[in-house]
C-alpha positions in Angstrom: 49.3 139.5 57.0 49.2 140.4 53.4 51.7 137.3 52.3 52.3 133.7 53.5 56.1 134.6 53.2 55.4 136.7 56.5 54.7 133.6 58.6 57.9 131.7 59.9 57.3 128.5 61.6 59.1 127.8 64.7 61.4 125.6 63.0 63.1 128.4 60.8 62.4 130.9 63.9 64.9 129.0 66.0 67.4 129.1 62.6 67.4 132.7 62.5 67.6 133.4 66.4 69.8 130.7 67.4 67.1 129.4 69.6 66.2 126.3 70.1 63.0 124.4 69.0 62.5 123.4 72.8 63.4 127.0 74.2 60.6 128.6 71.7 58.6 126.0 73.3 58.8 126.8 76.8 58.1 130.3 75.8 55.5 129.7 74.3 54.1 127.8 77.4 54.7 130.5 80.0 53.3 132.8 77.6 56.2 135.1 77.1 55.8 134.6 73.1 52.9 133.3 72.0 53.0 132.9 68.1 50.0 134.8 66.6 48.9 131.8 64.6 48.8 128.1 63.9 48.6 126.2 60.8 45.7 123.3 60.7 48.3 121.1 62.1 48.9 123.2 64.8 52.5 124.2 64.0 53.5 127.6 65.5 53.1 130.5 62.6 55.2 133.8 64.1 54.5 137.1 62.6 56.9 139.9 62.6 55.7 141.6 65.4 56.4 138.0 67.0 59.9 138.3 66.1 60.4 141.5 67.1 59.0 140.5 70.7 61.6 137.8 70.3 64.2 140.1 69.9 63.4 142.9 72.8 63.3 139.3 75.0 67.1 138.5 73.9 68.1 141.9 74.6 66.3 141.8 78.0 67.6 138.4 78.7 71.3 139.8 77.6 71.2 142.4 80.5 70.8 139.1 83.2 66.6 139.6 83.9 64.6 136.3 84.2 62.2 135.5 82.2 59.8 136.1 84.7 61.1 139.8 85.0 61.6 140.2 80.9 57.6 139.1 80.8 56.7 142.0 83.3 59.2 144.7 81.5 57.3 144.1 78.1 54.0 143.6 79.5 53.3 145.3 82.6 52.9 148.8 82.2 53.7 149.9 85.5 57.1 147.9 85.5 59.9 149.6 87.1 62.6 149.4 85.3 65.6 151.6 87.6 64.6 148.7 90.4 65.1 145.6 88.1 68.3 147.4 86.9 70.0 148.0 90.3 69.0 145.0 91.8 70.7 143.6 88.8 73.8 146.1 89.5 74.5 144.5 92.7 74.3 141.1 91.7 76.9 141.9 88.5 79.2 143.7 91.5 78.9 140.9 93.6 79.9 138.2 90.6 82.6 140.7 90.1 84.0 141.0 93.6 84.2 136.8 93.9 85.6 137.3 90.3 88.2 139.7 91.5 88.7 137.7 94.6 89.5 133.9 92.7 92.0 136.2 90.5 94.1 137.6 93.8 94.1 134.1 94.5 95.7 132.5 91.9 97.6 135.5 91.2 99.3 134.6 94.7 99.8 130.9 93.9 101.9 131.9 91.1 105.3 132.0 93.0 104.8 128.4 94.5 103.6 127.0 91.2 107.1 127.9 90.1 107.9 124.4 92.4 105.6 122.1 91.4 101.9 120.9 92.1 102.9 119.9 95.9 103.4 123.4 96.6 100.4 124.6 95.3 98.7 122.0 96.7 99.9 122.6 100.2 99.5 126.9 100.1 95.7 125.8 98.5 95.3 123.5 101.8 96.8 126.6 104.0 93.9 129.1 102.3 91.8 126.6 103.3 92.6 126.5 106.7 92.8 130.3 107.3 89.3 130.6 106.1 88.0 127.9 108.1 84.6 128.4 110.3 86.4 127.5 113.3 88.6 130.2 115.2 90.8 127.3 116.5 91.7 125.8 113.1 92.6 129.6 111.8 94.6 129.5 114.4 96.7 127.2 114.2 96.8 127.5 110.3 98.4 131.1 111.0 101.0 129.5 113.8 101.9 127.1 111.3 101.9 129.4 108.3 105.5 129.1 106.6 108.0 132.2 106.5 107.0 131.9 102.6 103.4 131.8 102.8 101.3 134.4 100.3 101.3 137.6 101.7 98.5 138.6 99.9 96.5 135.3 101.3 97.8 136.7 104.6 96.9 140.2 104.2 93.5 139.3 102.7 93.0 137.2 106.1 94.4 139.4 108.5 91.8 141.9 107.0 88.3 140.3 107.3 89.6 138.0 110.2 87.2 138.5 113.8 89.4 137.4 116.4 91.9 139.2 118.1 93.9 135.9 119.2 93.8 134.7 115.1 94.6 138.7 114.1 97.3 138.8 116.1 99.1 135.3 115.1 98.8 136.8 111.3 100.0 139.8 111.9 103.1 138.0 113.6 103.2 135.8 110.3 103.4 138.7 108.2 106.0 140.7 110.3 108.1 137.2 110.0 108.3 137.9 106.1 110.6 141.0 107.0 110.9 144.1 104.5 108.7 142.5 102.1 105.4 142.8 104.0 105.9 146.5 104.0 104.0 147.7 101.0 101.4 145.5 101.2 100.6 146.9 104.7 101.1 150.6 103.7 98.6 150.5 100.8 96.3 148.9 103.6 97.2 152.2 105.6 94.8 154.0 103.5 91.7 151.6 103.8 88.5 153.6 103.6 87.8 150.8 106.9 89.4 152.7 110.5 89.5 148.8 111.8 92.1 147.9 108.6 93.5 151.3 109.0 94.4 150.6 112.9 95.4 146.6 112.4 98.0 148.2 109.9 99.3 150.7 112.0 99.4 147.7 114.6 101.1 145.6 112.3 103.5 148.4 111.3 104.5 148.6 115.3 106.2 145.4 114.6 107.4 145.6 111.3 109.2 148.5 112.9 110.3 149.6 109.2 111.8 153.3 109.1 110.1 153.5 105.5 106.3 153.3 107.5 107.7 156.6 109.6 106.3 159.1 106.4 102.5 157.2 106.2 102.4 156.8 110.3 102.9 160.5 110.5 100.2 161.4 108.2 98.4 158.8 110.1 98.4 161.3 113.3 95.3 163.4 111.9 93.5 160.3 111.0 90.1 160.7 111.1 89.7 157.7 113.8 90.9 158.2 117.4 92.0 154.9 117.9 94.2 155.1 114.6 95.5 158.3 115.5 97.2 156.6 118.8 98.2 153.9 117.0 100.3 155.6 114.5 101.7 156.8 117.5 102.5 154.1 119.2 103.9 152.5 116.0 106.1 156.1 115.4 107.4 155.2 119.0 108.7 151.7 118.6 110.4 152.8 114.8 112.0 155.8 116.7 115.1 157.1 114.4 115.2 161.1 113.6 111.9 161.2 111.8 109.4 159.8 114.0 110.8 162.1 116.8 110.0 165.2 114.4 106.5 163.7 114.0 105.7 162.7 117.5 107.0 166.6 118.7 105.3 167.8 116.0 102.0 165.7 117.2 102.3 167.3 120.3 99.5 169.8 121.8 96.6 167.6 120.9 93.4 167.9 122.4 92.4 164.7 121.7 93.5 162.7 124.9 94.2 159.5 123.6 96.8 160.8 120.9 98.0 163.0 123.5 98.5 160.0 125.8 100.1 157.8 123.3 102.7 160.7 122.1 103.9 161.4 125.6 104.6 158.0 125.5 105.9 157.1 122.2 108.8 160.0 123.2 109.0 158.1 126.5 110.2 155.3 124.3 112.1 156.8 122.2 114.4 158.0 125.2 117.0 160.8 125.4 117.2 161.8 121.6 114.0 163.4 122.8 115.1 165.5 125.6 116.3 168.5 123.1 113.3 168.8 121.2 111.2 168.6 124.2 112.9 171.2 125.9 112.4 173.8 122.7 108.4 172.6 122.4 108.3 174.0 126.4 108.9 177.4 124.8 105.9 177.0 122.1 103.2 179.6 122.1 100.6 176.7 122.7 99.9 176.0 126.4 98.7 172.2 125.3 102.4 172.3 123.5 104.2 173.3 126.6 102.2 170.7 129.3 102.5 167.7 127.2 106.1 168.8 126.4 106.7 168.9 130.3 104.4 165.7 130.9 107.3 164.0 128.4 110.1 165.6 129.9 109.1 163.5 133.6 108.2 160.1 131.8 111.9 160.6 130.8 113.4 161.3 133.9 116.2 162.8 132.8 118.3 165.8 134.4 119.5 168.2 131.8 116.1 168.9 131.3 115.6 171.1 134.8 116.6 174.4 133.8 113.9 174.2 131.0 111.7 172.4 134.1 112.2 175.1 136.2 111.3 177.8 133.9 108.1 176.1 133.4 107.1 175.7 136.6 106.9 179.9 136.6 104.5 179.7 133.3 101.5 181.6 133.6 99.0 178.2 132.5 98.4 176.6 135.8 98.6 173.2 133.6 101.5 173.6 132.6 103.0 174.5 135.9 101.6 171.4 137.3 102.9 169.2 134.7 106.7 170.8 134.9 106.3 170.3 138.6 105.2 166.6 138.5 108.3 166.4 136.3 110.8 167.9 138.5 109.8 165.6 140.9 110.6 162.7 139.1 114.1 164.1 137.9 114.5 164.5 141.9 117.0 167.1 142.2 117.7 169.4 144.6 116.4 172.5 142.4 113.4 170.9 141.9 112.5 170.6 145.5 113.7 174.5 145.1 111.0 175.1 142.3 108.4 173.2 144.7 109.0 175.7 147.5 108.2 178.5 145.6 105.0 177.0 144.7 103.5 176.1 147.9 101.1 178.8 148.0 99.9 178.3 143.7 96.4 179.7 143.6 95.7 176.2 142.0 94.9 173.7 144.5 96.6 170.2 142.8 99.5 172.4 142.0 99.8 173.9 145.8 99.2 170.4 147.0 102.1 168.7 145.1 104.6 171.7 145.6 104.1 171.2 149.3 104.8 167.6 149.5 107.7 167.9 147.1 109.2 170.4 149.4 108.7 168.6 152.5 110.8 164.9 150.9 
């Protein structure tokens, strides 16, 4: 050093840095920054290359690495630097998440602050509860839940909860807070999770909201099986003009769960879906035309044989078969007719049905 004004001693260090006299200390000590000289009575003399060592460690020590890591970064050449900063990534995100978590929180204890600290107190105690270790004590915090509880508390529960028996006591806790729990549980709809997707279709069933019918339907080509027969099921217990479009529309599925679930959701839906059944047994799809038929028999119903009997002369052996098994539970006499004329099908569960259809 050409000058004694380029020494700083560690008292006016820590002035300039905003460090203290103990921190330049313990830095000193682990080795992290070591000042290049003493004077005779052993106070710490830093030289500028000190201080800018000092400086790359603040910036290091800005970006969340310990000490321990900000010694390797400026020291060890092979020091990887893309590790440090993803592991560091993840542990920002994770702050960020509980962050984002406490906020949805409070967020949902503003409408009972509006009566006083009792009320907070007591939804606070209800959190509580519904996150407790114990499947029992979720339970019964969920049986006990008041019409007025957070539905976002609820939602968030009802998401991440394990147990069917505690799933399904939320979901009747939500469905109890009537029109109100239906945008909540659409947004959910879309969860990149098929388990969140299904527990909202689920919870949708019960809700039985004609504003779900739009997202259910869309709900049909869901990437998940299980969803898929869901939205189904849920389309079925809504009913009303526009689940009965989707449901027919759904129709012809080779996926035998949805296929399973439609049938029945138009089962449920009852005689509004004998006309649209009947036209889907003219569709160019043989999948269309058998599942149309399969419908047609869950519903029993008789001004559906004409279109029955038609059917039962398709050239797609499954759909013959399924118009059959459907003229025998309509149970009229042209359907023991159409069974007649079947008793010699070259397909052998068709023959065998026709045969004892004809013979009751």
């Amino acid at each position: 050093m050409d000058s004694d004004d380029d020494w700083l001693r560690i008292g006016e260090v820590a002035r300039r840095s905003g460090l203290t006299l103990r921190t330049l200390r313990h830095y000193d000590d682990l080795g992290l920054l070591v000042p290049s000289a003493r004077t005779g009575g052993d106070y710490r003399l830093y030289a500028p290359d000190d201080l800018r060592r000092l400086l790359d460690i603040q910036h290091l020590k800005s970006l969340g690495l310990s000490l321990d890591e900000i010694a390797a970064a400026l020291d060890d050449p092979a020091f990887d630097a893309r590790a440090v900063l993803e592991r560091h990534i993840g542990l920002v995100e994770e702050r960020l998440a509980a962050e984002r978590e406490l906020l949805a929180r409070l967020r949902s204890l503003t409408d009972a602050a509006g009566s006083g600290w009792s009320d907070v107190l007591g939804v606070v105690a209800l959190t509580e509860r519904l996150r407790h270790p114990e499947p029992w004590v979720r339970l019964r915090a969920a049986l006990e839940a008041p019409d007025d509880a957070p539905l976002a508390e609820l939602f968030d529960r009802l998401r991440d909860e394990p147990e069917p028996g505690v799933r399904e006591t939320l979901t009747w806790a939500i469905v109890r807070q009537g029109p109100d729990a239906l945008a909540p549980a659409l947004a959910l709809l879309d969860d990149p999770d098929a388990g969140v997707r299904f527990q909202m279709a689920h919870l949708l069933s019960k809700l039985a909201d004609p504003g779900a019918v739009p997202a259910l339907a869309c709900r049909l080509s869901d990437a998940d099986a299980s969803v898929r027969a869901k939205a189904a099921f849920a389309l079925g217990q809504i009913g009303g003009p526009d689940a009965l479009v989707a449901l027919v529309g759904a129709l012809g599925s080779d996926d035998p769960l949805l296929a399973d679930a439609v049938v029945s959701a138009l089962d449920r839906i009852g005689s509004d879906a004998v006309a649209p059944l009947v036209a889907a047994l003219t569709s160019g799809q043989p999948m269309v035309r058998e599942q149309a038929a399969e419908a047609l028999g869950f519903l029993g119903d008789p001004s559906a044989t004409d279109a029955l009997l038609a059917a039962a002369k398709d050239p797609e052996t499954g759909v013959r078969f399924a118009a059959l098994v459907a003229l025998g539970a309509v149970g009229t006499d042209a359907g023991r007719a159409a069974a007649s004329g079947l008793v010699d099908d070259p397909d052998r569960r068709t023959r065998t049905l026709a045969r004892r259809l004809a013979a009751s």
